[in-house]
N, C-alpha and C positions, 0 to 999 in steps of 0.2 A: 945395336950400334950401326949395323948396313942398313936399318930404314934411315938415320939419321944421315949417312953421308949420301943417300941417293937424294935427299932432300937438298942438301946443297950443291948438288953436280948442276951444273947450265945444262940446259936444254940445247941440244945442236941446231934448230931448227932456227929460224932466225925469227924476231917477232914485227909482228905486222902492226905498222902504225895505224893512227886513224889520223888525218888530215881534217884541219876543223876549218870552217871559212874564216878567211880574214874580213875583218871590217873594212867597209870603204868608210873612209871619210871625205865628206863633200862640203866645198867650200861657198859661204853663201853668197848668191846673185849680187853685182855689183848693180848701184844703184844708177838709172838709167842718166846720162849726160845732162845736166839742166842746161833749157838753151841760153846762149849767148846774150846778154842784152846788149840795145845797142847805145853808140857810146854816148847817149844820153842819157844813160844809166842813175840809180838812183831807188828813189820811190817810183815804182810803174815804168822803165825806164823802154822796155824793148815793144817792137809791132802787136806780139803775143799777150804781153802785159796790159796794154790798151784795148784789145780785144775781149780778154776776157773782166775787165772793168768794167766795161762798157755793154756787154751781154748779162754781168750780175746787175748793173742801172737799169737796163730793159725791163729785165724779169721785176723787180720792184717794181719800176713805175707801171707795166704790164699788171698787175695786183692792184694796184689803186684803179685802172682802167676800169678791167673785168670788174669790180668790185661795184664802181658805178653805173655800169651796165647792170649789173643782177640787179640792183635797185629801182632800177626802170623798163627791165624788160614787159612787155606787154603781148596782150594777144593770140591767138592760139601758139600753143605749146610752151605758153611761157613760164607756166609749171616745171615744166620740164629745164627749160634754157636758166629760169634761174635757179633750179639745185648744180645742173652742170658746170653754170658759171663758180657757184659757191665752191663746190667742193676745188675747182682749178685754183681760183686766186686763194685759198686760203693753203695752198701747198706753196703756192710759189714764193714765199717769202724763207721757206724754208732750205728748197733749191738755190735760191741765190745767197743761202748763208752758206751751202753746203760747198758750193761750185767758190765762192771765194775764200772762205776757211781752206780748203782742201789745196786750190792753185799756191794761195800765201805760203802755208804751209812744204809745198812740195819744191817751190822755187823760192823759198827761204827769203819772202819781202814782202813792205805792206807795199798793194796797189793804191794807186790814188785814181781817185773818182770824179766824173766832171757830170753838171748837171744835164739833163736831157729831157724834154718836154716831154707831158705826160698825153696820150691819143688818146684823145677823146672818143667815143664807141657810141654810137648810138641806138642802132638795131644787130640784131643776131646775124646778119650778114658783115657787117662790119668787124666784129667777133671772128667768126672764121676766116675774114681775110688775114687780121691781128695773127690769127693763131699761124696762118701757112707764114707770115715775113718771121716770125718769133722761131718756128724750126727751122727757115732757111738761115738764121743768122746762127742758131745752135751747131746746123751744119758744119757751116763754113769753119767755128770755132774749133769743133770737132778734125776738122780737116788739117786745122794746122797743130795741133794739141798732140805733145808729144808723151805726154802720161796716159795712160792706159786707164786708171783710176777718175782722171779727171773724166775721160770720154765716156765710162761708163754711167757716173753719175749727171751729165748731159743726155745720154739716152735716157735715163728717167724723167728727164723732163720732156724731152721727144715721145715718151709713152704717154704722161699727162696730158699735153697738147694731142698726139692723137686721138686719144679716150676722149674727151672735150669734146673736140672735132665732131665724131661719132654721134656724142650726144644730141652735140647743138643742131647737126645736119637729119638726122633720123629719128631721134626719139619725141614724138610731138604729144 
């Protein structure tokens, strides 16, 4: 009987907790401010919206360009110039689905699109000029573009026109 009551006597000693972490909970990123259109709002309504309309019409008509170009290139290294041309313009009709899918989608409207003459290209030097106004316009877009997701998929096309570039200038 005295093992039994030493068995229910408390211990004097006091007992030691363990402390377990608490969970953090974190609340998700609020979605970055869509900008303002202006009050001619609408379909395609603001500076931004016409911009990047107007850079997805490039990129197209830029594909029918290049497109006619690799068909005619001639001459030394034209081997060359038109696989490079090939593989450019058959990307960029995908870039300019990607770049205005993704804008519509983020700024929640369809843009509207106005027509714009297509540059006619004739030699490989004409080609890389195309190519440096085609990243200065991606630039500028970039510059005002307040999506992070839009801009990086604009660098992709800034790396296609690079590569191109590359090609058409060096590889003979």
């Amino acid at each position: 009987m005295e093992t039994k009551q030493r068995l229910l006597k408390r211990n004097p000693e006091p007992v030691k907790t363990v402390s377990r972490p608490q969970p953090v909970v974190t609340q998700p990123k609020e979605e970055p401010a869509k900008p303002q259109p202006t009050p001619n709002a609408g379909v395609g309504g603001s500076s931004l919206d016409t911009m990047t309309a107007a850079c997805a019409t490039e990129l197209m008509n830029a594909a029918t360009s290049f497109h006619r170009l690799h068909l005619k290139v001639k001459g030394d290294g034209s081997y060359a110039a038109h696989k490079a041309l090939n593989d450019f313009y058959d990307g960029l009709h995908g870039h300019a689905d990607t770049l205005i899918e993704g804008y519509q989608g983020v700024s929640e409207k369809l843009l509207s699109y106005t027509d714009m003459p297509i540059r006619t290209l004739d030699t490989v030097a004409d080609a890389v000029a195309y190519l440096r106004d085609l990243y200065n316009t991606i630039n500028k877009l970039q510059g005002m573009m307040p999506y992070s997701e839009i801009v990086n998929n604009l660098d992709l096309v800034k790396d296609a026109i690079n590569s191109t570039k590359y090609k058409l200038l060096f590889l003979k």
